[in-house]
VOGU-3710 file (C-alpha; in Angstrom, 3 decimals, decimal comma):
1> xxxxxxxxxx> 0,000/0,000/0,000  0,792/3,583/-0,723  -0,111/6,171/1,462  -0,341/9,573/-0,389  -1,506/11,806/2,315  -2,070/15,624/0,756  -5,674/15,776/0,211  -8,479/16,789/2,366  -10,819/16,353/4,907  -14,635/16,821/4,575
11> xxxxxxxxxx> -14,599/19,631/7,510  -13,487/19,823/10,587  -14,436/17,193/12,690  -15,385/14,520/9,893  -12,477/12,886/8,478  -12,613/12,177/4,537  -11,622/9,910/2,361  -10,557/10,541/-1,171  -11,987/8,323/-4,072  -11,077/11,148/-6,957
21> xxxxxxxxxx> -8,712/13,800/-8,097  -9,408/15,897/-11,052  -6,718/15,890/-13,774  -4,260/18,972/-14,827  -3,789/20,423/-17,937  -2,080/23,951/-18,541  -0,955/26,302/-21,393  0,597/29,785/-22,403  -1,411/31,616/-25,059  -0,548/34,879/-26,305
31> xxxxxxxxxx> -2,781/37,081/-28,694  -0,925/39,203/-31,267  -2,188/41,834/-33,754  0,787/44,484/-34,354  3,691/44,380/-34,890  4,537/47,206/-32,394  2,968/48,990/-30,071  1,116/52,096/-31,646  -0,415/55,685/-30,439  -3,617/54,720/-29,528
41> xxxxxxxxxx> -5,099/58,231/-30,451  -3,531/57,623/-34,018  -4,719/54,283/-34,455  -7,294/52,929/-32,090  -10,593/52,299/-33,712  -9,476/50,036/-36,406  -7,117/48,573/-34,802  -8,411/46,941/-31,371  -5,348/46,618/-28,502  -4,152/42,922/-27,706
51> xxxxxxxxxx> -5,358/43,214/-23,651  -9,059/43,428/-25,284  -8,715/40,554/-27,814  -6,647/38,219/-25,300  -10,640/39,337/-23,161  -12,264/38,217/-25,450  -10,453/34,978/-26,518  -10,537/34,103/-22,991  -14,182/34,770/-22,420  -15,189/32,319/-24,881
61> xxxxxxxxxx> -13,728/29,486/-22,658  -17,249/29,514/-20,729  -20,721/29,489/-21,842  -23,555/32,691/-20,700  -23,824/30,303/-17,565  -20,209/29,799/-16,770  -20,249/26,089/-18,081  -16,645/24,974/-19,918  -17,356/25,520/-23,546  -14,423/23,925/-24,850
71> xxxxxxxxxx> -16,108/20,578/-26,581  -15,203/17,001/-26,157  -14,006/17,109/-23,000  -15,102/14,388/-20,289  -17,846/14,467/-17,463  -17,606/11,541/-14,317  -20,864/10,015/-12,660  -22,653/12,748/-10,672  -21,138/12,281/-6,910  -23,416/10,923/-4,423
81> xxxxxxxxxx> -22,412/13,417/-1,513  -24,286/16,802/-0,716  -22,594/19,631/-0,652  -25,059/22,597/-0,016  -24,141/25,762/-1,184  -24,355/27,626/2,034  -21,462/25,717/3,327  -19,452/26,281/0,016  -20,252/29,708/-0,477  -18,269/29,876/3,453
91> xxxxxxxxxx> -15,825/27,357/2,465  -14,753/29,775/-0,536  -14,953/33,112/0,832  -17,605/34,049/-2,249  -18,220/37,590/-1,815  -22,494/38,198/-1,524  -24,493/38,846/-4,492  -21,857/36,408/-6,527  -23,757/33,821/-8,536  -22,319/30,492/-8,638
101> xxxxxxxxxx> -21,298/29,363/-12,655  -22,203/25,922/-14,005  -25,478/23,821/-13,284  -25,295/20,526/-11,323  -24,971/19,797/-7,646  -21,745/21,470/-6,344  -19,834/18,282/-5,675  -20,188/17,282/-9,321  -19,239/20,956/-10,512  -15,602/20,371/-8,005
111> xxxxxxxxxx> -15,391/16,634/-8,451  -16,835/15,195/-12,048  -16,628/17,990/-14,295  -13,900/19,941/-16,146  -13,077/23,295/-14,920  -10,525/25,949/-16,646  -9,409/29,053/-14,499  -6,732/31,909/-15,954  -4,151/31,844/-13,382  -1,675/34,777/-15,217
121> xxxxxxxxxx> -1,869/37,856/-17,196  1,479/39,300/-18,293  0,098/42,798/-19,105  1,467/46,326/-18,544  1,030/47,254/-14,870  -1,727/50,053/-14,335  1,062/52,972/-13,009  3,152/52,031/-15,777  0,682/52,499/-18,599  0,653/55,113/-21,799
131> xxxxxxxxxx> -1,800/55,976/-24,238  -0,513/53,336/-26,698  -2,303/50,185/-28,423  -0,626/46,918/-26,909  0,781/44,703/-30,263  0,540/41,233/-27,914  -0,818/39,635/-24,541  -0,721/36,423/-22,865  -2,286/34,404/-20,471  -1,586/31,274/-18,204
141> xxxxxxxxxx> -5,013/28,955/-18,520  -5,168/26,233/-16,145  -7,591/23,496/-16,740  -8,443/20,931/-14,220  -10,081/17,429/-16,033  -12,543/15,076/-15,067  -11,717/11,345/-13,500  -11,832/9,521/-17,204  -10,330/12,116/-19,408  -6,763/11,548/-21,367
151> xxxxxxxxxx> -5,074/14,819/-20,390  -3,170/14,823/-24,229  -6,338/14,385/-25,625  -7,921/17,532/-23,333  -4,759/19,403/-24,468  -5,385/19,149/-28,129  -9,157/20,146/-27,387  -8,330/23,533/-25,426  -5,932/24,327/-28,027  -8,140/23,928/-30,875
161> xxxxxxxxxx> -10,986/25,644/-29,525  -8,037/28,092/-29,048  -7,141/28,847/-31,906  -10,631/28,609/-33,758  -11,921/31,243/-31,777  -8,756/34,074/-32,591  -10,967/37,373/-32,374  -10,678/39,650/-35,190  -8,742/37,411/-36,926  -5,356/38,059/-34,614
171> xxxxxxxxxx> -2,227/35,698/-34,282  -3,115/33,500/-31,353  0,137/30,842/-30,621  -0,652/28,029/-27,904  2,645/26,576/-26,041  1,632/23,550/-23,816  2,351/23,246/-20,599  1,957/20,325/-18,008  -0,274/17,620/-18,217  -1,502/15,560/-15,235
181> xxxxxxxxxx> -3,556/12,305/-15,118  -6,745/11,981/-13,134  -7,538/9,855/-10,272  -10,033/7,257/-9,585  -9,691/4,871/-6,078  -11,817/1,620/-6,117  -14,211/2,528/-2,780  -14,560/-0,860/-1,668  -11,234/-2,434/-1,668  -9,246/-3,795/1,696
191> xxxxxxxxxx> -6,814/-0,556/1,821  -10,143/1,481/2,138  -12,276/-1,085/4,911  -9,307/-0,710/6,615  -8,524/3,190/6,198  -12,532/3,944/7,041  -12,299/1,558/10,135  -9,187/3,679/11,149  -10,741/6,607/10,588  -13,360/6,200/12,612
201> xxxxxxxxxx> -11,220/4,705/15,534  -10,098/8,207/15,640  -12,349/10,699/14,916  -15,254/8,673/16,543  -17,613/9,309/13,584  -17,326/7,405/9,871  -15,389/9,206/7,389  -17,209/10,804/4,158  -16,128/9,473/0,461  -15,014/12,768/-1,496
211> xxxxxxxxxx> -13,606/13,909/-4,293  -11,549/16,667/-4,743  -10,970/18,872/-7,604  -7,439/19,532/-7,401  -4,660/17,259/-8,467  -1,628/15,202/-7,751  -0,098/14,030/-11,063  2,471/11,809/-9,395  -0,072/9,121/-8,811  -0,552/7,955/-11,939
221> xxxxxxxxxx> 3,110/8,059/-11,847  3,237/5,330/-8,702  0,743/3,068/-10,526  2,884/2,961/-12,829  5,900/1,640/-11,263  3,597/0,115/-8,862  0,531/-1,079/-11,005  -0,138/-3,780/-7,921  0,118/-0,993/-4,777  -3,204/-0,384/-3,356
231> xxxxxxxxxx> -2,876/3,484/-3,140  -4,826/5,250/-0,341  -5,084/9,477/-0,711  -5,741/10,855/2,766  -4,655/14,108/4,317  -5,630/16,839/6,886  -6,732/19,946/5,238  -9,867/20,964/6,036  -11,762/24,530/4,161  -10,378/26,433/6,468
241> xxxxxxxxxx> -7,163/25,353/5,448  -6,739/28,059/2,698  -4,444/25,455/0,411  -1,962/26,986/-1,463  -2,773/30,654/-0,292  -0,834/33,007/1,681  -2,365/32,099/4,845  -2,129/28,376/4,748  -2,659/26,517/7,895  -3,918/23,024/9,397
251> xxxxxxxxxx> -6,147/22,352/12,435  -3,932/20,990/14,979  -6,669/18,834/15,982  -7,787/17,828/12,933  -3,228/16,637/12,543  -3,161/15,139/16,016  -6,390/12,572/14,773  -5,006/12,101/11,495  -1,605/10,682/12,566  -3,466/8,845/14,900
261> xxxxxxxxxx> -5,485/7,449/12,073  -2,937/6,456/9,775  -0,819/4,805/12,957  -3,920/2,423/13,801  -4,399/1,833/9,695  -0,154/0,687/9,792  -0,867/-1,519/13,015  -4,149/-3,044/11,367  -2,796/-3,410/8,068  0,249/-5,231/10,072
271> xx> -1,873/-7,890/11,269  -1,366/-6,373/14,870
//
């Protein structure tokens, strides 16, 4: 068995277990129309700046209701678990009056379906900038795919919706960038009876089967030098945990029952 523990819990109090982790899939793409920046007094009208058209190119990764538009790609069975929205909208921080994108139940929006986010801009900073047209722009898009999807073949799909959808006919170049496999854990195997029966040994209540949207490539990677290693994804992070943000933290709590969890899972997994 493989123990992989950097995934999370359900919330504090109520250990999880993970059955799913979304895939990874990134690029660079830059939108170009000039071949210099130009006076945008001179020449703006015709000639629309690249911040706007990289907008617009980006925009058209989502549907009117927020839904991935890029076509082809994958969708998992709808997860069985509630997640209300109250408890997300908390979880996330989501400012009031912010509509949630997508339709579905939440956990099959985090866990089952493809998501893309734009996690860079290079673009001139704001008390830098001049009255001039901007020639080229470029963006970072992160897309995270579903349990089930190839991430080579969910490459070649975001970069040919890409580059079908250059606005105003501008030069739009696509340089791929990692590519991570999805995750899928069988939920009834022995590593998992025995993981849930440890679980509960130390929280005192049964842990929840989740998914989680985020990703850790180097799984696939371990099946593959160990196809016959049961592997089991646990972890301590709870919402509050703020995971990968400037204020990261974990429940002390929440640590002290998880190592307690995963020594009782060694002992029983020991024969002891």
């Amino acid at each position: 068995m493989i123990v992989v523990a950097d995934s999370a819990n359900w919330k504090v109090g109520v250990p999880g277990l993970t059955t799913s982790l979304r895939g990874l899939v990134d690029c660079t793409v830059e939108v170009e129309a000039l071949h210099q920046a130009v006076h945008s007094g001179m020449f703006g009208g015709p000639v629309i700046d690249a911040y706007t058209l990289l907008a617009r190119l980006l925009a058209t990764l989502h549907d009117a209701d927020g839904e991935v538009a890029v076509a082809g790609l994958h969708e998992a069975a709808e997860p069985e678990v509630d997640y209300d929205e109250a408890s997300f909208r908390a979880d996330a921080g989501l400012l009031d009056g912010v509509r949630l994108a997508g339709s579905g139940s939440i956990a099959g929006r985090l866990w089952a379906k493809p998501t893309i986010a734009v996690v860079g801009i290079d673009a001139t900073p704001v008390d830098r900038a001049s009255n001039t047209i901007a020639p080229r722009a470029r963006a970072k898009v992160s897309m995270r795919i579903a349990p089930g999807q190839d991430p080579a073949q969910a490459a070649e799909l975001l970069r040919a919706h890409l580059e079908a959808n250059a606005p105003f006919g501008a030069r739009v170049t696509v340089v791929d960038g990692d590519l991570g496999k999805p995750f899928s854990a069988p939920e009834d195997s022995a590593a998992m009876r025995a993981a849930r029966w440890a679980f509960e040994a130390s929280w005192g209540t049964a842990p929840v089967d989740i998914g989680i949207g985020g990703s850790i490539p180097f799984i696939a990677d371990l099946l593959e030098v160990f196809p016959d290693a049961a592997i089991l994804v646990t972890g301590v992070e709870d919402p509050d945990s703020l995971a990968h943000g400037a204020d990261e933290s974990v429940h002390l709590g929440e640590l002290e029952k998880v190592v307690l969890a995963e020594a009782l899972l060694l002992r029983r997994l020991a024969g002891a």
